[in-house]
C-alpha positions as CSV (number, residue, x, y, z in Angstrom):
1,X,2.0,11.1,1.8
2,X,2.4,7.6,2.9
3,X,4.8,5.7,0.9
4,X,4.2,2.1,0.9
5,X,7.3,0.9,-0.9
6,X,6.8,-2.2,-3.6
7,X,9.7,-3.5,-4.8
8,X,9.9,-6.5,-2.3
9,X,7.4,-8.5,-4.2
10,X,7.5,-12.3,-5.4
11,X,5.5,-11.2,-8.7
12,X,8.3,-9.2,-9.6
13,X,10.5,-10.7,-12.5
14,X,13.6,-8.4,-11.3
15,X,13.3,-9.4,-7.6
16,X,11.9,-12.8,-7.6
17,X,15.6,-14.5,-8.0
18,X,16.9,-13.1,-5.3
19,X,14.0,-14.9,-2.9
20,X,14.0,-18.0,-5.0
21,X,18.1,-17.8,-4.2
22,X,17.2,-16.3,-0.2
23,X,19.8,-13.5,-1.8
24,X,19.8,-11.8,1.9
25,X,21.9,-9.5,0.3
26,X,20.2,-8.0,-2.5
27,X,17.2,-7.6,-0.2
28,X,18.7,-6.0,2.0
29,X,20.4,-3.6,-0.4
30,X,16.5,-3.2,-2.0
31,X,15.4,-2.4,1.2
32,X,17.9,0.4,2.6
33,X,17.5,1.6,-0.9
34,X,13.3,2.2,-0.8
35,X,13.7,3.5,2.8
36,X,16.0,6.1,2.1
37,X,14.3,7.2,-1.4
38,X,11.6,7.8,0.9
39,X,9.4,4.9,2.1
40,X,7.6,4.8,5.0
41,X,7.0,0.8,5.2
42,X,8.4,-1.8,3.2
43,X,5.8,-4.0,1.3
44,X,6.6,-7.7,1.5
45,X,5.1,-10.5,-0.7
46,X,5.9,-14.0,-1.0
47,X,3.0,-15.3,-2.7
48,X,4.3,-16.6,-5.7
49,X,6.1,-19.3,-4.1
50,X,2.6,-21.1,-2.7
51,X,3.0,-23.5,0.0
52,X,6.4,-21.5,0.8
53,X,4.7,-18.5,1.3
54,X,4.7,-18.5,5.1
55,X,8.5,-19.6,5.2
56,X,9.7,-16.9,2.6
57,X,8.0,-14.2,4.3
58,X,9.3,-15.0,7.5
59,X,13.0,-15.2,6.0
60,X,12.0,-12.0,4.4
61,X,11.3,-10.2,7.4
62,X,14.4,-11.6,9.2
63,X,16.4,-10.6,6.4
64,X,15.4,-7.1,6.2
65,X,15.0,-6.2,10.2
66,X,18.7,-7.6,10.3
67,X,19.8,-4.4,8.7
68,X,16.5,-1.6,8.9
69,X,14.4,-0.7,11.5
70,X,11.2,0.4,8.9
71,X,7.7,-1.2,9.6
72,X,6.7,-3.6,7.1
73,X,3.3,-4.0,5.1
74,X,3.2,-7.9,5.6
75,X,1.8,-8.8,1.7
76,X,-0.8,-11.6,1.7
77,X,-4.6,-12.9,1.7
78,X,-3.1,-16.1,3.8
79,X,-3.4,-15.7,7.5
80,X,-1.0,-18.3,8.1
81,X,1.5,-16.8,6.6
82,X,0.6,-13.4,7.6
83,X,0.8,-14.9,11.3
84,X,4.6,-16.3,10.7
85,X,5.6,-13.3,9.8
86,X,3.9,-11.4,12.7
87,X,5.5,-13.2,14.9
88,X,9.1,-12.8,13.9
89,X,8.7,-9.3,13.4
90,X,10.4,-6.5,15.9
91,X,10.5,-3.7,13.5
92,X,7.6,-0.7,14.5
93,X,4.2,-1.1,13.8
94,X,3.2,-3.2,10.8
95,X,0.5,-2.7,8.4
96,X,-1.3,-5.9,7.1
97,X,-1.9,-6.4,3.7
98,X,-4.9,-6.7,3.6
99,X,-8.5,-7.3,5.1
100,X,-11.7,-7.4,3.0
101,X,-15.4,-7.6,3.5
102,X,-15.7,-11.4,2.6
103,X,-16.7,-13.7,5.5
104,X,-13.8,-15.9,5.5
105,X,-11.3,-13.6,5.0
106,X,-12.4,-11.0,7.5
107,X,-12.4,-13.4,10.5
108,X,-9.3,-15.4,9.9
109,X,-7.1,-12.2,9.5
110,X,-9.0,-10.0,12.0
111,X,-7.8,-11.0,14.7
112,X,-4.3,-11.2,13.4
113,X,-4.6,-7.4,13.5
114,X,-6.5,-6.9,17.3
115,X,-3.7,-9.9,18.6
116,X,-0.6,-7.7,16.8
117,X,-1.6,-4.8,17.5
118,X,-1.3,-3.6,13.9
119,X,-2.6,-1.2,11.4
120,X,-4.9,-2.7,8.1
121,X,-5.5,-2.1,4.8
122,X,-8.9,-2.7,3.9
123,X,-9.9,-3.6,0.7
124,X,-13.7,-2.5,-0.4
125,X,-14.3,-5.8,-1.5
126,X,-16.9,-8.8,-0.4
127,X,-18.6,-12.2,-1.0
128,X,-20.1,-10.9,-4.3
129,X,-16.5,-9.4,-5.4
130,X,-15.3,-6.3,-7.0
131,X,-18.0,-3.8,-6.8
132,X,-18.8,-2.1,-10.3
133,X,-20.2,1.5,-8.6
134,X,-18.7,4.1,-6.4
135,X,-21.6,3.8,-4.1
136,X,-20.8,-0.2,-3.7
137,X,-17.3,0.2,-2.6
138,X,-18.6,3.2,-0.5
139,X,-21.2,1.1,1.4
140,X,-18.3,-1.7,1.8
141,X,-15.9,0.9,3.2
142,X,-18.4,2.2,5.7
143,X,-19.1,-1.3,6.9
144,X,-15.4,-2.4,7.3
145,X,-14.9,0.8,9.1
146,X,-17.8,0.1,11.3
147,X,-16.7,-3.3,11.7
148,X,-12.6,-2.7,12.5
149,X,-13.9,0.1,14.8
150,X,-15.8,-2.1,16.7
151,X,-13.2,-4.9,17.5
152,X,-11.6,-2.0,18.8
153,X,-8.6,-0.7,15.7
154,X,-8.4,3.1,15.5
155,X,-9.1,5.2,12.9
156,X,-5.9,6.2,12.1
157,X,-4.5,2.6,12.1
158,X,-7.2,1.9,8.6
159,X,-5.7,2.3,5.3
160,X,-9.0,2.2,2.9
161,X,-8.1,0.6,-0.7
162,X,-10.8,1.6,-3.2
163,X,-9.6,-1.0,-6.0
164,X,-8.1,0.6,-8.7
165,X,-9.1,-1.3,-11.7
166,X,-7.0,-0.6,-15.1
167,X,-8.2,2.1,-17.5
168,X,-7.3,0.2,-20.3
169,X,-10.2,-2.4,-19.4
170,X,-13.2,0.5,-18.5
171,X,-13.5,3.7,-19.3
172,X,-14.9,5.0,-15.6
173,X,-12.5,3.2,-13.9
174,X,-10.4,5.9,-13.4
175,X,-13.4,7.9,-12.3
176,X,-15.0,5.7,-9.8
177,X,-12.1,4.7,-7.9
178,X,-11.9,9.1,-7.7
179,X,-15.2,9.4,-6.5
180,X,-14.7,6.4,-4.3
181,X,-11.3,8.1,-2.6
182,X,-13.3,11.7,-2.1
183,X,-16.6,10.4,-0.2
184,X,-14.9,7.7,1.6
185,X,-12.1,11.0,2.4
186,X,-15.4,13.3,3.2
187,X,-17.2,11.2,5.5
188,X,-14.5,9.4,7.6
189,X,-11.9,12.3,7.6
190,X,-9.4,10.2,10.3
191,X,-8.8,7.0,8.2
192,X,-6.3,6.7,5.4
193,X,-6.8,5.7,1.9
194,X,-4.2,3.7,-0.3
195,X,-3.9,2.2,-3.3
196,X,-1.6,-0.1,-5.7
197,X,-1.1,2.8,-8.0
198,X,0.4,1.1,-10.8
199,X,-2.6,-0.8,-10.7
200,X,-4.4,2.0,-12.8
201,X,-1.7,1.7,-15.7
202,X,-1.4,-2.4,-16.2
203,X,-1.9,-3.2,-20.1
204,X,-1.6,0.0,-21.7
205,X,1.8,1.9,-22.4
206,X,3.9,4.6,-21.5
207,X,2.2,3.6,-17.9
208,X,4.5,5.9,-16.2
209,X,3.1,9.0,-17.7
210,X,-0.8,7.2,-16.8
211,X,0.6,6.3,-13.4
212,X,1.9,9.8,-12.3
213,X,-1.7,11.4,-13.7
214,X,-3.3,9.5,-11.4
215,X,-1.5,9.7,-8.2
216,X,-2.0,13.9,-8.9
217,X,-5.8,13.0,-9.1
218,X,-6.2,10.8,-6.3
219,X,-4.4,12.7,-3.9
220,X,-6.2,15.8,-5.2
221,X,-9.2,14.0,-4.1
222,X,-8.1,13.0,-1.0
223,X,-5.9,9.8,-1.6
224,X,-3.1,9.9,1.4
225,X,-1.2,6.6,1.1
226,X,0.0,4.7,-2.1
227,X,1.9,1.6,-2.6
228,X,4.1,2.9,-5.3
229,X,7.7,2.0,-6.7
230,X,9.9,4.9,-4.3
231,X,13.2,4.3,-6.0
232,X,10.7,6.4,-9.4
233,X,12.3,10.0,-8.6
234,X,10.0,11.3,-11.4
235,X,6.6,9.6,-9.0
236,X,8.1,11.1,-5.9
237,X,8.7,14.5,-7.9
238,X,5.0,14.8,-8.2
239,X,4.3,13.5,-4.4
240,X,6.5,16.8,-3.8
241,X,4.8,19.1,-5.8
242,X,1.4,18.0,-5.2
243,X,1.8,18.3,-1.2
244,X,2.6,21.9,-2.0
245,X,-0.1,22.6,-3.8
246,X,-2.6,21.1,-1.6
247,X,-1.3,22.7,1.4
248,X,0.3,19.7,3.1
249,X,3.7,21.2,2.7
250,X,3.7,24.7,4.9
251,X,5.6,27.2,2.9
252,X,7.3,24.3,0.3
253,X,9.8,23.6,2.9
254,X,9.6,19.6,2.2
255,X,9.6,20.6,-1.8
256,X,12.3,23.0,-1.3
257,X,14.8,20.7,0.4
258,X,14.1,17.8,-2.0
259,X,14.8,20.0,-4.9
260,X,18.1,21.3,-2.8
261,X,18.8,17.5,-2.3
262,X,18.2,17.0,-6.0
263,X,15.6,14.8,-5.6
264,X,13.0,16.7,-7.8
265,X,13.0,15.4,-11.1
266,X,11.7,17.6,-14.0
Protein backbone atom coordinates (compact mmCIF):
# COMPACT_ATOMS: atom_id res chain seq x y z
CA UNK A 1 0.00 0.00 0.00
CA UNK A 2 0.99 3.45 -0.86
CA UNK A 3 0.81 5.85 1.89
CA UNK A 4 0.29 9.33 0.87
CA UNK A 5 0.71 11.13 4.14
CA UNK A 6 -1.90 14.25 4.85
CA UNK A 7 -1.11 16.04 7.59
CA UNK A 8 0.86 18.85 5.78
CA UNK A 9 -2.18 20.66 4.66
CA UNK A 10 -3.29 24.49 4.81
CA UNK A 11 -7.00 23.28 5.43
CA UNK A 12 -6.00 21.82 8.50
CA UNK A 13 -7.04 23.81 11.66
CA UNK A 14 -4.14 22.00 13.75
CA UNK A 15 -1.38 22.66 11.12
CA UNK A 16 -2.33 25.80 9.44
CA UNK A 17 -0.50 28.02 12.38
CA UNK A 18 2.46 26.70 11.92
CA UNK A 19 2.56 27.86 7.98
CA UNK A 20 0.81 31.09 8.73
CA UNK A 21 3.94 31.41 11.45
CA UNK A 22 6.62 29.54 8.53
CA UNK A 23 6.99 27.27 12.08
CA UNK A 24 10.05 25.36 10.11
CA UNK A 25 10.16 23.45 13.10
CA UNK A 26 6.88 21.98 13.65
CA UNK A 27 6.89 20.95 10.07
CA UNK A 28 9.65 19.39 10.14
CA UNK A 29 8.86 17.46 13.31
CA UNK A 30 5.23 16.60 11.24
CA UNK A 31 7.12 15.44 8.67
CA UNK A 32 9.89 12.99 10.22
CA UNK A 33 6.90 11.98 12.21
CA UNK A 34 4.45 10.75 8.93
CA UNK A 35 7.59 9.25 7.35
CA UNK A 36 8.47 7.09 9.98
CA UNK A 37 4.70 6.02 10.93
CA UNK A 38 5.00 4.81 7.55
CA UNK A 39 4.46 7.23 4.62
CA UNK A 40 5.70 6.90 1.40
CA UNK A 41 5.36 10.69 0.16
CA UNK A 42 4.49 13.67 2.09
CA UNK A 43 1.31 15.55 0.81
CA UNK A 44 1.90 19.28 0.69
CA UNK A 45 -0.85 21.98 0.39
CA UNK A 46 -0.80 25.53 0.64
CA UNK A 47 -3.92 26.49 -0.83
CA UNK A 48 -5.59 28.18 1.76
CA UNK A 49 -3.30 31.04 1.77
CA UNK A 50 -4.32 32.19 -2.11
CA UNK A 51 -2.08 34.41 -3.82
CA UNK A 52 0.73 32.94 -1.34
CA UNK A 53 0.19 29.65 -2.41
CA UNK A 54 3.17 29.39 -4.74
CA UNK A 55 5.58 31.08 -2.00
CA UNK A 56 4.33 28.75 0.93
CA UNK A 57 4.70 25.75 -0.91
CA UNK A 58 8.06 26.47 -1.99
CA UNK A 59 9.02 27.31 1.76
CA UNK A 60 7.25 24.15 2.48
CA UNK A 61 9.27 22.04 0.44
CA UNK A 62 12.59 23.74 1.47
CA UNK A 63 11.63 23.32 4.92
CA UNK A 64 10.96 19.67 4.83
CA UNK A 65 13.96 18.52 2.32
CA UNK A 66 16.21 20.44 4.88
CA UNK A 67 15.72 17.59 7.28
CA UNK A 68 13.97 14.27 4.98
CA UNK A 69 14.78 12.87 1.95
CA UNK A 70 10.86 11.46 1.22
CA UNK A 71 9.24 12.42 -2.23
CA UNK A 72 6.51 14.84 -1.86
CA UNK A 73 2.86 14.85 -3.42
CA UNK A 74 3.08 18.63 -4.49
CA UNK A 75 -0.87 19.60 -3.33
CA UNK A 76 -2.56 21.96 -5.83
CA UNK A 77 -4.92 22.71 -9.02
CA UNK A 78 -2.49 25.89 -9.66
CA UNK A 79 0.33 25.19 -12.10
CA UNK A 80 2.19 28.13 -10.99
CA UNK A 81 2.50 27.06 -7.85
CA UNK A 82 2.84 23.55 -8.61
CA UNK A 83 5.93 24.73 -10.93
CA UNK A 84 7.65 26.83 -7.82
CA UNK A 85 7.69 24.03 -5.97
CA UNK A 86 9.06 21.74 -8.75
CA UNK A 87 11.68 23.52 -9.17
CA UNK A 88 13.09 23.77 -5.59
CA UNK A 89 12.54 20.38 -5.05
CA UNK A 90 15.65 17.60 -4.77
CA UNK A 91 13.94 15.03 -2.80
CA UNK A 92 13.09 11.59 -5.12
CA UNK A 93 10.48 11.56 -7.45
CA UNK A 94 7.36 13.66 -6.82
CA UNK A 95 3.85 12.93 -7.32
CA UNK A 96 1.59 15.89 -8.56
CA UNK A 97 -1.52 16.52 -7.04
CA UNK A 98 -3.38 16.38 -9.36
CA UNK A 99 -4.38 16.32 -13.23
CA UNK A 100 -7.99 16.10 -14.40
CA UNK A 101 -9.79 15.69 -17.66
CA UNK A 102 -10.84 19.40 -18.00
CA UNK A 103 -9.27 21.30 -20.85
CA UNK A 104 -7.55 23.92 -18.97
CA UNK A 105 -6.36 22.13 -16.38
CA UNK A 106 -4.95 19.18 -18.32
CA UNK A 107 -2.71 21.32 -20.50
CA UNK A 108 -1.36 23.80 -18.05
CA UNK A 109 -0.23 21.03 -15.55
CA UNK A 110 0.72 18.38 -18.23
CA UNK A 111 3.60 19.40 -19.02
CA UNK A 112 4.61 20.20 -15.57
CA UNK A 113 4.70 16.36 -15.23
CA UNK A 114 6.59 15.37 -18.91
CA UNK A 115 9.16 18.63 -18.02
CA UNK A 116 9.68 17.08 -14.10
CA UNK A 117 9.71 13.97 -14.86
CA UNK A 118 7.13 13.14 -12.20
CA UNK A 119 4.41 10.75 -11.30
CA UNK A 120 0.33 12.14 -11.39
CA UNK A 121 -2.63 11.64 -9.75
CA UNK A 122 -5.41 11.80 -11.99
CA UNK A 123 -8.56 12.78 -11.04
CA UNK A 124 -11.73 11.17 -13.16
CA UNK A 125 -13.03 14.46 -13.51
CA UNK A 126 -13.86 16.86 -16.73
CA UNK A 127 -15.53 20.02 -18.20
CA UNK A 128 -18.95 18.72 -17.21
CA UNK A 129 -17.70 17.95 -13.47
CA UNK A 130 -18.05 15.17 -11.04
CA UNK A 131 -19.43 12.23 -12.85
CA UNK A 132 -22.72 10.68 -11.11
CA UNK A 133 -22.08 6.85 -12.63
CA UNK A 134 -19.33 4.39 -12.38
CA UNK A 135 -19.19 4.03 -16.05
CA UNK A 136 -18.60 8.05 -16.35
CA UNK A 137 -15.58 8.10 -14.14
CA UNK A 138 -14.57 4.87 -15.96
CA UNK A 139 -14.69 6.37 -19.50
CA UNK A 140 -12.77 9.52 -17.96
CA UNK A 141 -10.06 7.28 -16.52
CA UNK A 142 -9.52 5.42 -19.68
CA UNK A 143 -9.10 8.67 -21.59
CA UNK A 144 -6.60 10.24 -19.12
CA UNK A 145 -4.75 7.11 -19.23
CA UNK A 146 -4.77 7.10 -23.00
CA UNK A 147 -3.89 10.64 -22.91
CA UNK A 148 -0.80 10.59 -20.11
CA UNK A 149 0.37 7.47 -22.02
CA UNK A 150 0.58 9.25 -25.00
CA UNK A 151 2.71 12.36 -23.90
CA UNK A 152 4.86 9.61 -22.94
CA UNK A 153 4.25 9.00 -18.50
CA UNK A 154 4.34 5.31 -17.67
CA UNK A 155 1.89 3.30 -16.27
CA UNK A 156 3.31 2.86 -13.11
CA UNK A 157 4.01 6.64 -12.61
CA UNK A 158 -0.53 7.21 -12.76
CA UNK A 159 -2.16 7.23 -9.57
CA UNK A 160 -6.10 7.00 -10.73
CA UNK A 161 -8.45 9.02 -8.12
CA UNK A 162 -12.09 7.84 -8.51
CA UNK A 163 -13.61 10.69 -6.35
CA UNK A 164 -14.78 9.57 -3.25
CA UNK A 165 -17.90 11.56 -2.56
CA UNK A 166 -19.29 11.39 1.28
CA UNK A 167 -21.82 8.68 2.16
CA UNK A 168 -23.59 10.92 4.24
CA UNK A 169 -24.70 13.01 1.01
CA UNK A 170 -25.74 9.66 -1.34
CA UNK A 171 -26.37 6.46 -0.58
CA UNK A 172 -24.25 4.69 -3.71
CA UNK A 173 -21.57 6.76 -3.11
CA UNK A 174 -19.80 4.36 -1.38
CA UNK A 175 -20.68 1.89 -4.01
CA UNK A 176 -19.64 3.58 -7.15
CA UNK A 177 -16.48 4.87 -6.25
CA UNK A 178 -16.02 0.58 -5.43
CA UNK A 179 -17.07 -0.30 -8.64
CA UNK A 180 -15.12 2.54 -10.06
CA UNK A 181 -11.66 1.30 -8.23
CA UNK A 182 -12.32 -2.65 -9.45
CA UNK A 183 -12.88 -1.93 -13.38
CA UNK A 184 -10.51 0.76 -13.58
CA UNK A 185 -8.09 -2.06 -11.33
CA UNK A 186 -9.27 -4.87 -14.02
CA UNK A 187 -8.63 -3.25 -17.17
CA UNK A 188 -5.42 -1.28 -16.60
CA UNK A 189 -3.78 -3.71 -14.07
CA UNK A 190 -0.11 -1.42 -14.11
CA UNK A 191 -1.62 1.92 -12.92
CA UNK A 192 -2.28 2.84 -9.30
CA UNK A 193 -5.42 3.97 -7.75
CA UNK A 194 -5.74 6.50 -4.77
CA UNK A 195 -7.95 8.32 -2.91
CA UNK A 196 -8.60 11.06 -0.12
CA UNK A 197 -9.96 8.46 2.15
CA UNK A 198 -11.37 10.59 4.74
CA UNK A 199 -13.16 11.96 2.04
CA UNK A 200 -15.80 9.07 2.37
CA UNK A 201 -16.46 9.99 6.09
CA UNK A 202 -16.82 14.08 6.00
CA UNK A 203 -20.28 15.14 7.82
CA UNK A 204 -21.26 12.15 9.56
CA UNK A 205 -19.74 10.84 12.91
CA UNK A 206 -17.60 8.44 14.43
CA UNK A 207 -15.85 8.91 10.78
CA UNK A 208 -12.97 6.87 12.00
CA UNK A 209 -14.96 3.70 12.31
CA UNK A 210 -16.66 4.78 8.40
CA UNK A 211 -13.12 5.63 7.30
CA UNK A 212 -11.38 2.31 8.23
CA UNK A 213 -14.60 0.24 6.51
CA UNK A 214 -13.80 1.71 3.59
CA UNK A 215 -10.09 1.60 3.09
CA UNK A 216 -10.82 -2.58 3.83
CA UNK A 217 -13.31 -2.25 0.86
CA UNK A 218 -11.36 -0.36 -1.54
CA UNK A 219 -8.34 -2.07 -1.27
CA UNK A 220 -10.34 -5.40 -1.36
CA UNK A 221 -11.33 -4.11 -4.64
CA UNK A 222 -8.25 -3.18 -5.86
CA UNK A 223 -7.50 0.36 -4.34
CA UNK A 224 -3.47 0.45 -3.90
CA UNK A 225 -2.62 4.04 -2.78
CA UNK A 226 -4.55 6.37 -0.19
CA UNK A 227 -3.92 9.71 1.02
CA UNK A 228 -4.69 8.94 4.58
CA UNK A 229 -3.60 10.45 8.09
CA UNK A 230 -0.31 7.78 8.82
CA UNK A 231 0.29 9.04 12.40
CA UNK A 232 -3.87 6.81 12.79
CA UNK A 233 -2.15 3.41 14.17
CA UNK A 234 -5.67 1.99 14.34
CA UNK A 235 -5.91 2.98 9.89
CA UNK A 236 -2.45 1.48 9.43
CA UNK A 237 -3.54 -1.64 11.72
CA UNK A 238 -5.98 -2.40 9.04
CA UNK A 239 -3.43 -1.58 5.95
CA UNK A 240 -1.55 -4.45 7.88
CA UNK A 241 -4.10 -6.86 8.15
CA UNK A 242 -5.66 -6.32 4.90
CA UNK A 243 -2.26 -6.92 2.86
CA UNK A 244 -2.28 -10.29 4.59
CA UNK A 245 -5.36 -11.26 3.69
CA UNK A 246 -5.10 -10.31 0.14
CA UNK A 247 -1.95 -11.86 -0.38
CA UNK A 248 0.28 -8.81 -0.65
CA UNK A 249 2.12 -9.76 2.55
CA UNK A 250 3.97 -13.29 1.76
CA UNK A 251 3.65 -15.41 4.84
CA UNK A 252 2.53 -12.08 7.29
CA UNK A 253 6.09 -11.16 7.54
CA UNK A 254 5.18 -7.19 7.17
CA UNK A 255 2.02 -7.96 9.74
CA UNK A 256 4.18 -9.90 11.94
CA UNK A 257 7.01 -7.37 12.51
CA UNK A 258 4.53 -4.46 12.91
CA UNK A 259 2.70 -6.27 15.60
CA UNK A 260 6.47 -7.27 17.06
CA UNK A 261 7.12 -3.43 16.70
CA UNK A 262 3.81 -2.69 18.37
CA UNK A 263 2.46 -0.99 15.73
CA UNK A 264 -0.81 -3.10 15.34
CA UNK A 265 -3.45 -1.62 17.12
CA UNK A 266 -6.47 -3.75 18.27
Amino acid sequence: MIIIGEKINSTLKSIRPAMENYDAKAIQELAIKQREAGADYIDVNAGMFHNEEPERLVWLIETIQQVLDAPFAIDSPNPKAIEAALKVNKNPKPIINSITDEKDRFNSIMPLAVEYKTSIIALCMDDKGMPETTDDRVRIAERLIEKLTKEGMQLEDIFIDPMIRPIGTGSQNGVVALETIRKVREEFPGVHITCGLSNISFGIPARKLMNQAFLVAAMTSGMDSAILDPLDNKLLSFIYATEALLGIDDFCMNYLTKYREGRIEV
